[in-house]
Backbone as JSON Lines, residues from 0, in Angstrom:
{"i":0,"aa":"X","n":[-8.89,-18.58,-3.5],"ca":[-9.11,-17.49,-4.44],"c":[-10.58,-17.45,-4.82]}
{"i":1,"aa":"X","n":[-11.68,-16.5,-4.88],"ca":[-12.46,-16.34,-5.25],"c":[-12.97,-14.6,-5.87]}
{"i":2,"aa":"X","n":[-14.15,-14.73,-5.66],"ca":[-14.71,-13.41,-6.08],"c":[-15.32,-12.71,-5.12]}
{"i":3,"aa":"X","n":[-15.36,-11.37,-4.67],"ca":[-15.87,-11.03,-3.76],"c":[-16.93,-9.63,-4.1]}
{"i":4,"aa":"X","n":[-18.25,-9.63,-3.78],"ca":[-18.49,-8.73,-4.78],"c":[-19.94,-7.86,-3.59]}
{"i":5,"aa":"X","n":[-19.71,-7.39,-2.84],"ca":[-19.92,-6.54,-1.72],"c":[-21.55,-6.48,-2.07]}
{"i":6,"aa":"X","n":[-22.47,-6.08,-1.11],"ca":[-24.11,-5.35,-1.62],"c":[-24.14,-4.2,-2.0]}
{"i":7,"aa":"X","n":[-23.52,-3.42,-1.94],"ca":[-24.24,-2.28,-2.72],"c":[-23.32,-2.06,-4.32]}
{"i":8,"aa":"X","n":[-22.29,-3.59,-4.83],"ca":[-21.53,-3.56,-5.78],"c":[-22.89,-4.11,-6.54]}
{"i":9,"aa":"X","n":[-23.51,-5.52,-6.06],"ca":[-24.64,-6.16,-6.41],"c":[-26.26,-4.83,-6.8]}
{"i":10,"aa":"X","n":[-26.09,-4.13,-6.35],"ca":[-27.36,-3.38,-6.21],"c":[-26.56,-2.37,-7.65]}
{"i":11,"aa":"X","n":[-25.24,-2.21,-7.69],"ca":[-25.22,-1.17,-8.62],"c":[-24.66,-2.0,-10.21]}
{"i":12,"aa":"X","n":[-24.66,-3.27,-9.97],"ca":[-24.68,-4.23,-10.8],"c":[-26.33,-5.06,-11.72]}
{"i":13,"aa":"X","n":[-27.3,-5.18,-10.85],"ca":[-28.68,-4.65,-11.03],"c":[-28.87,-3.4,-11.51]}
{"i":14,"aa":"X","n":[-28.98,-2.7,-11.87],"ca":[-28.98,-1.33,-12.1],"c":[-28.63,-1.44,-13.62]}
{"i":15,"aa":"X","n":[-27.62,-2.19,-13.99],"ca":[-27.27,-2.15,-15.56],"c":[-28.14,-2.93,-16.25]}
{"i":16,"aa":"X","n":[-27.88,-2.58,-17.88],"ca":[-28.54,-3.83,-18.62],"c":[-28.34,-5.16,-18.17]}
{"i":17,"aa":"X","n":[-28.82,-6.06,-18.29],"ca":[-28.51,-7.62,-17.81],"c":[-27.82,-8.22,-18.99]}
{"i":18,"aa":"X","n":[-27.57,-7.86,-20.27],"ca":[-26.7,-8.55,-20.55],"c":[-24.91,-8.24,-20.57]}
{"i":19,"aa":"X","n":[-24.78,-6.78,-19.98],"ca":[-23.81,-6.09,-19.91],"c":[-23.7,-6.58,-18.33]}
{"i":20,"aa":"X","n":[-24.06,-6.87,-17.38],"ca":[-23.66,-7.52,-16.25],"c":[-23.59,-8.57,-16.29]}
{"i":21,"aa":"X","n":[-24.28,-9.58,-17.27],"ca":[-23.44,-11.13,-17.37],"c":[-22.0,-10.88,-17.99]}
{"i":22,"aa":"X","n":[-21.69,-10.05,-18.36],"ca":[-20.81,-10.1,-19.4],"c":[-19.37,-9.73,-18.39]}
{"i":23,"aa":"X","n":[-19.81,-8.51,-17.44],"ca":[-19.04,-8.04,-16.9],"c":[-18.64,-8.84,-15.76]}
{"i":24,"aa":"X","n":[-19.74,-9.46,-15.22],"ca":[-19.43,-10.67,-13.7],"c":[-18.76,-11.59,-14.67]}
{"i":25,"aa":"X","n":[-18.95,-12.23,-15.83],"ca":[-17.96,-13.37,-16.47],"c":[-16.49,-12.84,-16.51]}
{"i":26,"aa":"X","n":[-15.93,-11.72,-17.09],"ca":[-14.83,-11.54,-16.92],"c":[-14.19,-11.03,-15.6]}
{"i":27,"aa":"X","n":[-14.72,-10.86,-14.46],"ca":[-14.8,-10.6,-13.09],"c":[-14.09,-12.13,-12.94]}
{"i":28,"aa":"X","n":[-14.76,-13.05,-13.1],"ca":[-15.08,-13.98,-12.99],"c":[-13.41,-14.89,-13.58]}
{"i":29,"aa":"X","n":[-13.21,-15.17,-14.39],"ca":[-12.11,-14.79,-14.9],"c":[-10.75,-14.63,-14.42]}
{"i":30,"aa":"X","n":[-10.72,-13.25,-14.0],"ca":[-9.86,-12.76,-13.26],"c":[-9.8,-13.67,-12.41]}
{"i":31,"aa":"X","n":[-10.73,-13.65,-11.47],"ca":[-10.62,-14.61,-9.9],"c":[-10.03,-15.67,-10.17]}
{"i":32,"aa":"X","n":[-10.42,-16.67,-11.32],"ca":[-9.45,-17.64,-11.15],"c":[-7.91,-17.93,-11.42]}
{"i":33,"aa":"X","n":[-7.74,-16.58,-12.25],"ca":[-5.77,-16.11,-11.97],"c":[-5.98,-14.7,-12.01]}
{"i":34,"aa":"X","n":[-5.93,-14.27,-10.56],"ca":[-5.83,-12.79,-10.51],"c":[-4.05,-12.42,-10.79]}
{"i":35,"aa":"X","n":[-3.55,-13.32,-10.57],"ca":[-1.84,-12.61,-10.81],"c":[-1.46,-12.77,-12.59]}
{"i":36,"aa":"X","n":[-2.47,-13.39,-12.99],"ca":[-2.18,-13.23,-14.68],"c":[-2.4,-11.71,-15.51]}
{"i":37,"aa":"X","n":[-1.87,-11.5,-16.47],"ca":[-2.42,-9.51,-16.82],"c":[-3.43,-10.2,-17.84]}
{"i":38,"aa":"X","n":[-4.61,-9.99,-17.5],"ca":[-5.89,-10.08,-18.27],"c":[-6.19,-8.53,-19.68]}
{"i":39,"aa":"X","n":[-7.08,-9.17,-20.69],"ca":[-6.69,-7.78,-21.31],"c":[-7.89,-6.85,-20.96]}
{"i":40,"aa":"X","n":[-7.68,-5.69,-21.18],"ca":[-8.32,-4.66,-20.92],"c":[-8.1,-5.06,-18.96]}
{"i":41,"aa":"X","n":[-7.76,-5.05,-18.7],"ca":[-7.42,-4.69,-17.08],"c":[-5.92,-3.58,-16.8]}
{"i":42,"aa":"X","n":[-6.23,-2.88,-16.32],"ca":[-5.3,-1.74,-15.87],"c":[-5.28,-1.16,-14.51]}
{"i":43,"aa":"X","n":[-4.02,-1.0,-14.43],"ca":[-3.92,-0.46,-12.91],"c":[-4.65,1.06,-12.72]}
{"i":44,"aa":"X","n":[-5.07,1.42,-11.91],"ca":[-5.98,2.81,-11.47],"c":[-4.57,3.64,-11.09]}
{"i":45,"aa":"X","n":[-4.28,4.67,-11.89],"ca":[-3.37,5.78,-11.29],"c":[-3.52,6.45,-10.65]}
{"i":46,"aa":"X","n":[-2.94,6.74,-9.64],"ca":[-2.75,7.22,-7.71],"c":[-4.24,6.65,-6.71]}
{"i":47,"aa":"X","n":[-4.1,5.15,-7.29],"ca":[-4.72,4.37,-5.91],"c":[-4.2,2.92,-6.16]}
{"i":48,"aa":"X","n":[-2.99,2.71,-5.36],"ca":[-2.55,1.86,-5.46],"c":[-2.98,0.33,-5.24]}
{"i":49,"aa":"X","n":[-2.6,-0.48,-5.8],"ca":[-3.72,-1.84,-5.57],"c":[-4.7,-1.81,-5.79]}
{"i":50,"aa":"X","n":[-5.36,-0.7,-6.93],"ca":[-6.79,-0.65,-7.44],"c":[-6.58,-1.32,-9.15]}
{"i":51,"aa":"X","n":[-7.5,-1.71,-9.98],"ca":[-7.17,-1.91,-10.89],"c":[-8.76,-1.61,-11.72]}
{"i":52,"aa":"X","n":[-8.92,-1.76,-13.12],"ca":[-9.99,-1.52,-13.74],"c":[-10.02,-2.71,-15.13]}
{"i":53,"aa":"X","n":[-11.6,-2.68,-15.1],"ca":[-11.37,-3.96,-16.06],"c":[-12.9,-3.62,-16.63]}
{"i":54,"aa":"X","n":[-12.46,-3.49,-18.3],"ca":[-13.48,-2.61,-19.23],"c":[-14.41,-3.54,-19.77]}
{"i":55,"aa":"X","n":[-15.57,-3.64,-19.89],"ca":[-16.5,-4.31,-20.53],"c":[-17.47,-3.63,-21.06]}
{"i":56,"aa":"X","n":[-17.16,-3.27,-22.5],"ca":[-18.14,-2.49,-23.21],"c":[-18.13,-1.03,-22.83]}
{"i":57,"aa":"X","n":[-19.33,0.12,-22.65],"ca":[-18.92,0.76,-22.01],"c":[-19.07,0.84,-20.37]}
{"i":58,"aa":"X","n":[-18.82,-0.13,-19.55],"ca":[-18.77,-0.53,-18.14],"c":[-17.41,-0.57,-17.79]}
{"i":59,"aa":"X","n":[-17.08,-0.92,-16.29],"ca":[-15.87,-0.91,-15.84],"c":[-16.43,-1.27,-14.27]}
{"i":60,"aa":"X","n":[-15.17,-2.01,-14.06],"ca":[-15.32,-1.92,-12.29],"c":[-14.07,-2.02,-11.92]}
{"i":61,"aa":"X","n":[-14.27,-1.4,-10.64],"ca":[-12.6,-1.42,-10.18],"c":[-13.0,-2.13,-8.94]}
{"i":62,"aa":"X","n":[-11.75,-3.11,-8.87],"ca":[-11.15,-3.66,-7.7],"c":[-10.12,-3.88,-7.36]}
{"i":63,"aa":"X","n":[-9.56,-5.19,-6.53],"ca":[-8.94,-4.61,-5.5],"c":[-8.46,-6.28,-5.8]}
{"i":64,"aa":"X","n":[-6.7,-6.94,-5.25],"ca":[-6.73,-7.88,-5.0],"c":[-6.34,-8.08,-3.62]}
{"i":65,"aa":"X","n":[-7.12,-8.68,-2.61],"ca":[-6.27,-8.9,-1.22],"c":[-6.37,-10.24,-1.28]}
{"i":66,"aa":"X","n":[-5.1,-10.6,-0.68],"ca":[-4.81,-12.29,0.02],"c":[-5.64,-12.81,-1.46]}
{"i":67,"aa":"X","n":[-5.38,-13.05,-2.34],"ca":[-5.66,-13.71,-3.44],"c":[-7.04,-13.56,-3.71]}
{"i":68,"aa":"X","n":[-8.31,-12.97,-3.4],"ca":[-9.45,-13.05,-3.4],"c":[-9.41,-11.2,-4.45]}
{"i":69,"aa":"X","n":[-10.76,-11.49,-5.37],"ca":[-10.61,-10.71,-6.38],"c":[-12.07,-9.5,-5.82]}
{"i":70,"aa":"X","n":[-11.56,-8.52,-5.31],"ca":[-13.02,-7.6,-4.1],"c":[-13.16,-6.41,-5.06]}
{"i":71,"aa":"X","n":[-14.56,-6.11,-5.42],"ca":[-14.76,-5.48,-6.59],"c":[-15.34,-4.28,-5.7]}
{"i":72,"aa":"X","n":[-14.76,-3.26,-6.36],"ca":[-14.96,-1.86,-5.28],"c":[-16.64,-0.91,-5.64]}
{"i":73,"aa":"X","n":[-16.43,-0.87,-7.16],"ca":[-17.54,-0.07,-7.61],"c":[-17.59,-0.35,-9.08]}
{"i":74,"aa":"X","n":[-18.79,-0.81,-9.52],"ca":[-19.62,-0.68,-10.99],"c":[-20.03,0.19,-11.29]}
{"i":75,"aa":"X","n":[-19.67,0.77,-12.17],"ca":[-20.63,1.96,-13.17],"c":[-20.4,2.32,-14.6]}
{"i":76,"aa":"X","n":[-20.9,3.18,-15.11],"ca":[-20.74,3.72,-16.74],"c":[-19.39,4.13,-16.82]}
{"i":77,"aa":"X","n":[-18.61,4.08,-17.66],"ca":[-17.08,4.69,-18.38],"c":[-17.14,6.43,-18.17]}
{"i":78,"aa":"X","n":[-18.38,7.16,-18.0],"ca":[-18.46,8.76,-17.85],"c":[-18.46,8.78,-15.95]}
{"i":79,"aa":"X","n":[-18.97,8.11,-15.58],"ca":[-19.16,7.86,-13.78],"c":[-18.28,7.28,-12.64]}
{"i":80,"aa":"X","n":[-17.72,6.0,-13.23],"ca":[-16.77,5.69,-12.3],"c":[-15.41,5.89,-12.21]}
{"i":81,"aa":"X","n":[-15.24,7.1,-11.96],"ca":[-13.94,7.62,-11.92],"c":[-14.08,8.56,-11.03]}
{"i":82,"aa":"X","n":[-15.09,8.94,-10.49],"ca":[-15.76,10.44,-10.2],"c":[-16.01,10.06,-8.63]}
Protein backbone atom coordinates (compact mmCIF):
# COMPACT_ATOMS: atom_id res chain seq x y z
CA UNK A 1 0.00 0.00 0.00
CA UNK A 2 1.36 3.30 -0.70
CA UNK A 3 0.85 6.70 -2.29
CA UNK A 4 0.96 7.35 -5.75
CA UNK A 5 1.02 10.80 -6.87
CA UNK A 6 1.68 11.15 -10.83
CA UNK A 7 3.93 14.53 -12.40
CA UNK A 8 1.73 16.69 -13.48
CA UNK A 9 -0.40 15.90 -9.84
CA UNK A 10 3.21 17.14 -8.33
CA UNK A 11 3.45 20.22 -10.70
CA UNK A 12 -0.24 21.14 -9.82
CA UNK A 13 0.56 20.50 -6.17
CA UNK A 14 3.56 23.17 -6.47
CA UNK A 15 1.34 25.55 -7.76
CA UNK A 16 -0.52 25.89 -4.29
CA UNK A 17 0.40 27.64 -1.14
CA UNK A 18 3.02 25.36 0.58
CA UNK A 19 1.41 25.19 3.58
CA UNK A 20 -1.94 24.02 2.10
CA UNK A 21 0.06 21.23 0.22
CA UNK A 22 1.79 19.96 3.34
CA UNK A 23 -1.39 19.77 4.74
CA UNK A 24 -3.08 18.17 1.88
CA UNK A 25 -0.09 15.42 0.99
CA UNK A 26 -0.37 14.65 5.04
CA UNK A 27 -3.87 13.63 4.82
CA UNK A 28 -3.19 11.95 1.33
CA UNK A 29 -0.85 10.47 3.28
CA UNK A 30 -3.08 9.10 5.79
CA UNK A 31 -5.39 7.63 3.69
CA UNK A 32 -2.57 5.42 2.12
CA UNK A 33 -1.92 3.85 5.17
CA UNK A 34 -5.75 2.51 5.52
CA UNK A 35 -7.28 3.34 2.34
CA UNK A 36 -10.31 0.85 3.20
CA UNK A 37 -10.98 2.92 6.47
CA UNK A 38 -13.85 6.04 5.78
CA UNK A 39 -11.54 8.94 6.61
CA UNK A 40 -13.43 12.26 7.36
CA UNK A 41 -14.10 14.66 4.83
CA UNK A 42 -13.43 11.91 2.08
CA UNK A 43 -16.36 11.20 -0.27
CA UNK A 44 -17.15 9.25 -3.08
CA UNK A 45 -17.26 11.43 -6.57
CA UNK A 46 -20.89 10.96 -8.07
CA UNK A 47 -21.03 9.25 -11.58
CA UNK A 48 -17.25 8.25 -11.56
CA UNK A 49 -17.06 5.32 -9.96
CA UNK A 50 -13.96 4.41 -7.80
CA UNK A 51 -13.16 8.12 -7.67
CA UNK A 52 -13.27 9.67 -4.32
CA UNK A 53 -12.48 13.36 -2.90
CA UNK A 54 -10.76 14.40 0.13
CA UNK A 55 -11.18 18.24 1.33
CA UNK A 56 -8.42 20.21 2.82
CA UNK A 57 -9.30 23.67 3.45
CA UNK A 58 -10.38 25.11 0.38
CA UNK A 59 -8.38 22.26 -1.75
CA UNK A 60 -9.42 18.83 -2.75
CA UNK A 61 -7.99 16.01 -4.74
CA UNK A 62 -9.51 13.23 -6.16
CA UNK A 63 -8.30 9.80 -6.41
CA UNK A 64 -8.53 6.62 -7.11
CA UNK A 65 -7.87 3.27 -5.06
CA UNK A 66 -6.29 0.40 -7.24
CA UNK A 67 -4.79 -2.91 -5.83
CA UNK A 68 -4.46 -1.10 -2.47
CA UNK A 69 -2.19 1.78 -3.60
CA UNK A 70 -3.84 5.34 -2.97
CA UNK A 71 -3.32 7.22 -7.08
CA UNK A 72 -4.24 10.80 -6.80
CA UNK A 73 -5.93 11.95 -10.07
CA UNK A 74 -6.01 15.85 -9.87
CA UNK A 75 -5.29 18.83 -7.29
CA UNK A 76 -6.96 21.99 -7.44
CA UNK A 77 -9.18 24.87 -5.81
CA UNK A 78 -12.91 23.73 -4.48
CA UNK A 79 -14.31 26.33 -7.65
CA UNK A 80 -11.89 24.14 -10.35
CA UNK A 81 -11.72 20.65 -9.69
CA UNK A 82 -14.79 19.43 -10.66
CA UNK A 83 -14.70 21.08 -14.05
Amino acid sequence: MGLVIPRHVMKQLSAMPRADATRLLDRLEEIALAPEVQHPNVLPLVGTPGSFRVRQGDWRAVFSIEEGDVVVERVAHRREVYR
